[in-house]
C-alpha positions as CSV (number, residue, x, y, z in Angstrom):
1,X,11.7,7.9,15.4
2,X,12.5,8.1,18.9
3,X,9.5,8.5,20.5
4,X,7.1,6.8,18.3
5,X,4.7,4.7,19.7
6,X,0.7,3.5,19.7
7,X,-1.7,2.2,21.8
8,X,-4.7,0.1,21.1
9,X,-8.3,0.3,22.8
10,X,-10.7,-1.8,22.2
11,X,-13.7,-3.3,23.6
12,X,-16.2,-1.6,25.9
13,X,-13.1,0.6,26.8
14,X,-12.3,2.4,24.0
15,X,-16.0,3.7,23.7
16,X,-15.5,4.9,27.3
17,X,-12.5,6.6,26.9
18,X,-13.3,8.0,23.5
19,X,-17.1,9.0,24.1
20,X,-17.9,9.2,27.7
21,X,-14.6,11.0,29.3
22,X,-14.0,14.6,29.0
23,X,-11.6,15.4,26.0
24,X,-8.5,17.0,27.4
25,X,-5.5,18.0,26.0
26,X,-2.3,15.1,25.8
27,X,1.2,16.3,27.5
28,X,2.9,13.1,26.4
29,X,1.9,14.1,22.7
30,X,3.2,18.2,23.3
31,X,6.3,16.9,25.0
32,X,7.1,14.2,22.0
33,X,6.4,17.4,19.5
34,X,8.4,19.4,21.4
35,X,11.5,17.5,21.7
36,X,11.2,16.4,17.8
37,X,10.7,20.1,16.7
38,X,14.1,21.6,18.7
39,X,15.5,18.3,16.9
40,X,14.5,19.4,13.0
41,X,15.3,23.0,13.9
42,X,18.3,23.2,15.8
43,X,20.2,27.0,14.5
44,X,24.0,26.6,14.2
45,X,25.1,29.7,15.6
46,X,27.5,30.2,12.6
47,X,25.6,28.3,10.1
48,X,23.8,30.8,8.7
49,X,20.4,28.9,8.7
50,X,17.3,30.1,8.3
51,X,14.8,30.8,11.4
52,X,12.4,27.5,11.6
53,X,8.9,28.1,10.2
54,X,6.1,27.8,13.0
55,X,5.1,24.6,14.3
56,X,1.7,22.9,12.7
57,X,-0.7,22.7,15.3
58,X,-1.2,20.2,17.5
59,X,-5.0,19.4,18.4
60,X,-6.2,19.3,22.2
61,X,-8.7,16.5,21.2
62,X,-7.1,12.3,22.2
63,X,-5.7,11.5,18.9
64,X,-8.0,8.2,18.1
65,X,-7.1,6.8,15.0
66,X,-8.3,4.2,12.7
67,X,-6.1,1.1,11.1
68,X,-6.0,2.9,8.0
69,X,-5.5,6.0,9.3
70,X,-2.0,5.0,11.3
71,X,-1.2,3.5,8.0
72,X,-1.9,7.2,6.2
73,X,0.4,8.6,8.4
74,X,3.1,6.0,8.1
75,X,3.2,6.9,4.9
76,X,3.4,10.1,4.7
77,X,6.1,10.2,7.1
78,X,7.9,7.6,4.9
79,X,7.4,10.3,1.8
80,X,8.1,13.3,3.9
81,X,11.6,11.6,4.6
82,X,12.2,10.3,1.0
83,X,12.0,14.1,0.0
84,X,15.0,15.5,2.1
85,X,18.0,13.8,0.3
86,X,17.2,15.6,-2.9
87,X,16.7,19.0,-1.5
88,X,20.2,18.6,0.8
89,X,22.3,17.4,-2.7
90,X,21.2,21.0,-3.9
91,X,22.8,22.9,-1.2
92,X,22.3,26.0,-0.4
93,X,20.0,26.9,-3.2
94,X,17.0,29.1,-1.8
95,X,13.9,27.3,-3.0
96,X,15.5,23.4,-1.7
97,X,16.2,25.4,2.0
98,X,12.5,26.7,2.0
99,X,11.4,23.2,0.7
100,X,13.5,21.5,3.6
101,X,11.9,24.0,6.3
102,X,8.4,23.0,5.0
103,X,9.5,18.9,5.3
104,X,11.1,19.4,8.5
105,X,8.0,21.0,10.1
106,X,5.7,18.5,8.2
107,X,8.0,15.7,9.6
108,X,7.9,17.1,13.3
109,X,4.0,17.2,12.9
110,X,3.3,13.8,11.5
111,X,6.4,12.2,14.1
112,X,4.5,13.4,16.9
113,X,1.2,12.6,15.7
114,X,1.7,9.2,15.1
115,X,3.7,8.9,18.3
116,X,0.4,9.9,20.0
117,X,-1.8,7.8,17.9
118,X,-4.3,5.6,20.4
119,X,-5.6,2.9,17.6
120,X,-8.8,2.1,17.8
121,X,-9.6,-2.0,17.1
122,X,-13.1,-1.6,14.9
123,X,-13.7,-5.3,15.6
124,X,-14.6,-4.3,19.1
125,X,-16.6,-1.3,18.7
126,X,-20.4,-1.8,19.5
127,X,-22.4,-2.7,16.6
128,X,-25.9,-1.3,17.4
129,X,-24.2,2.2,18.2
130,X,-22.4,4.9,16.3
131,X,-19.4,4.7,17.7
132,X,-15.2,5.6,16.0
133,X,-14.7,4.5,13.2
134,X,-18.0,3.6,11.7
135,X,-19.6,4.4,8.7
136,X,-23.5,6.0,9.0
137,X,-25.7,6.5,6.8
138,X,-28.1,8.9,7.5
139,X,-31.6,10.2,5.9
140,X,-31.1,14.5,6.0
141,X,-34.6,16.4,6.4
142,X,-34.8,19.3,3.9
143,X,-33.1,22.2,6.1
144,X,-33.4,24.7,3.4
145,X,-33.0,25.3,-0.9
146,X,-29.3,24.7,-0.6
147,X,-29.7,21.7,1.8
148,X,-32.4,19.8,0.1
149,X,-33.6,16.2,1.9
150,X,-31.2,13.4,1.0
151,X,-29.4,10.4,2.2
152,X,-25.8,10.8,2.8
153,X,-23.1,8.3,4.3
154,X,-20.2,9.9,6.7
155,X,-17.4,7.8,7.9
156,X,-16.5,9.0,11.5
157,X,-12.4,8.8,11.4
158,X,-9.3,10.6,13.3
159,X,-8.6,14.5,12.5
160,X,-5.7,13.1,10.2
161,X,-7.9,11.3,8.4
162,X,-10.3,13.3,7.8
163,X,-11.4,14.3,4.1
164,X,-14.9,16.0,3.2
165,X,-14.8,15.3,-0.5
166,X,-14.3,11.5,0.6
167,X,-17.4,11.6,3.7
168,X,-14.8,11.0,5.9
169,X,-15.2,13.3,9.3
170,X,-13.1,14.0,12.2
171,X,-14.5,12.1,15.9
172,X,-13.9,16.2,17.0
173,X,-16.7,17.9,14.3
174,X,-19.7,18.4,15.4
175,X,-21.2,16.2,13.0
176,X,-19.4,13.6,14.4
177,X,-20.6,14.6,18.2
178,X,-24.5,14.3,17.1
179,X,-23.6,11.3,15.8
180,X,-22.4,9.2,18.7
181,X,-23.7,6.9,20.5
182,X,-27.3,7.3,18.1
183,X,-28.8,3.7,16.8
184,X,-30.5,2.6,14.0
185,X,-33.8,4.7,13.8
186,X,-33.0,7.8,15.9
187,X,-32.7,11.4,15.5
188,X,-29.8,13.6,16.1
189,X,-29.4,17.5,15.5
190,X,-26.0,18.7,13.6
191,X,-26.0,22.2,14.8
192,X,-24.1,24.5,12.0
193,X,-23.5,28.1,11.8
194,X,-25.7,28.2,8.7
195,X,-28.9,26.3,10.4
196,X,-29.2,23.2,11.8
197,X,-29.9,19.6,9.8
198,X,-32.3,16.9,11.3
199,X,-30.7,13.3,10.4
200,X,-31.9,9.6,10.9
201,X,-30.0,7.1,11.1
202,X,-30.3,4.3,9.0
203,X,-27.7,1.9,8.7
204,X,-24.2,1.5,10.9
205,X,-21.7,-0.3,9.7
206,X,-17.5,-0.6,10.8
207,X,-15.6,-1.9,7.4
């Protein structure tokens, strides 16, 4: 892994660069993917290969991670490689070469990814403001019948790491964006396509 690499913010910093700065797209990350995808899918003029699949894309947003989320995708680069021995021992064999192709573009993705991962130290985020990585819960007004008033939690995490089912939502979403930067007590808006929700804040915690 060639070009893998992180950096850590913390402090007063890493709320500036995360929150406050414009987000902008990161060369280093497109240049890293770049050089690892022509690696992965490099056609032998006589081998016969099969055409590369697409690249995954690459978001425009900083790639801010949390501990455990750097970890996630540790790991599933570790699997991601464990699974390419097997499907080479089988040859030629259709379904392994379409299997490989899927790997290799998975592999590409998460090298790059990780190699563009700015870690985020949660010990130094502010306490008395949403900030990355904590975990909110909120009190949701009663928008409508299908989004009754309720108190939900929402962990604000890196796109990677993202996971609905779990409450787990990307810095990027616009949940996230009504979220930051709010304290205990206030307001935000979450504007959606399907009507907005009113939430309060209640508790901010970074675990």
């Amino acid at each position: 892994m060639g070009c893998v690499q992180s950096e850590t913010r913390s402090g007063a910093g890493a709320t500036a660069l995360a929150f406050e700065e414009p987000l902008q797209a990161q060369a280093p990350a497109s240049i890293c993917y770049s050089r690892v995808m022509n690696r992965a899918f490099v056609k032998e003029s006589d081998g016969g290969e099969a055409e590369p699949l697409p690249p995954r894309r690459i978001s425009e947003f900083p790639n801010h991670v949390t501990p455990a989320g750097l970890e996630e995708l540790k790991a599933e680069f570790g699997r991601l490689t464990g699974l390419r021995p097997e499907l080479l021992a089988r040859g030629d064999d259709p379904a392994s070469q379409e299997g490989l192709r899927r790997i290799d573009r998975d592999l590409a993705y998460v090298e790059a990814r990780i190699s563009s991962a700015l870690l985020v130290d949660l010990a130094a985020q502010p306490r008395d403001e949403v900030a990355f990585g904590a975990t909110v819960t909120v009190d949701q007004a009663a928008g409508s019948a299908s989004a009754p008033a309720a108190q939900r939690t929402y962990s604000i995490v890196g796109e990677d790491e993202a996971d609905a089912d779990a409450g787990k939502v990307s810095h990027a979403s616009p949940l996230a964006q009504a979220l930051l930067g709010a304290q205990v007590g206030q307001t935000v808006t979450w504007k959606r396509p399907i009507g907005d929700l009113v939430l309060t804040v209640e508790r901010i915690e970074y675990r």
